[in-house]
N, C-alpha and C positions, 0 to 999 in steps of 0.2 A: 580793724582800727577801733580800739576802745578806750583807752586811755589818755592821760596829758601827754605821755613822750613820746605815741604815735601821735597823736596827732599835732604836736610840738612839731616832730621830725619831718611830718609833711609838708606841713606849713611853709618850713624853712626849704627845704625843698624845693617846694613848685614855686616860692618866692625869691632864692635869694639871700634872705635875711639870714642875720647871725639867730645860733636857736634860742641863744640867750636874750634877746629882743624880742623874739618869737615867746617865750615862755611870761616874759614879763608881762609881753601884752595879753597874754591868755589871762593868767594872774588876776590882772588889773579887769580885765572884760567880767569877769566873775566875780570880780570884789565890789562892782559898779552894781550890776544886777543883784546882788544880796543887799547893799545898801537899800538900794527903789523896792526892794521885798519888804525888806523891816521896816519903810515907809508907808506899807501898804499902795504903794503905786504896783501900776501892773507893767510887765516886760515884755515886749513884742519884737519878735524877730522877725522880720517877714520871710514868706519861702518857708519858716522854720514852725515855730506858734507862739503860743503866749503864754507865758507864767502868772500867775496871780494867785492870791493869798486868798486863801476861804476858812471862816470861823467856824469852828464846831462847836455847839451849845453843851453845856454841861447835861450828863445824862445816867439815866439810873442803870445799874449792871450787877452780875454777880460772879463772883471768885469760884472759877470753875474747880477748884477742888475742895472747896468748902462747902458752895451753893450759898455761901452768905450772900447777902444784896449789900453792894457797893456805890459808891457814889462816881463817875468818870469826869473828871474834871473838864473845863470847857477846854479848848487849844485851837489853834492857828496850823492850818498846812499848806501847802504850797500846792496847787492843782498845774497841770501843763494841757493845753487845747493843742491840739494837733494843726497846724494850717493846711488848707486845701490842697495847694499843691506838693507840701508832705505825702498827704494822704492818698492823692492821686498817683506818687512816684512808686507808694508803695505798694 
């Protein structure tokens, strides 16, 4: 199971639900956690881990086919914690 329409199709599935209600709420559950991202709030699942947003400082680099020295802009990325019992299952 790797993607939206397995796991759409499970959902609906072992639920019951139409997969169309099922997908909407995937939809919506991930459109909810990108919002609280770009708010710089952090997302916790429990059982699962936590999302949150870490800045990376702007930094000096070089253009590996030139060897010029570049400049790396600073940027925002998303890191994921693994929770315990994740880590234990696996």
């Amino acid at each position: 199971m790797a993607g939206k329409a397995e796991l759409v199709d499970r959902v609906a599935e072992l639920t019951g639900y139409p997969k169309t209600q099922v997908a909407m709420t995937y939809d919506l559950l991930f459109e909810l956690m990108s919002e609280a991202l770009a708010e710089d709030d952090k997302v916790t699942v429990p059982n699962f881990g936590t999302f949150q947003v870490t800045a990376r400082p702007a930094r000096a680099g070089r253009n590996p086919a030139t060897g010029e020295a570049i400049t790396i802009s600073a940027s925002k990325s998303v890191r994921f914690k693994v929770s315990k019992n994740l880590k234990e299952a696996l």
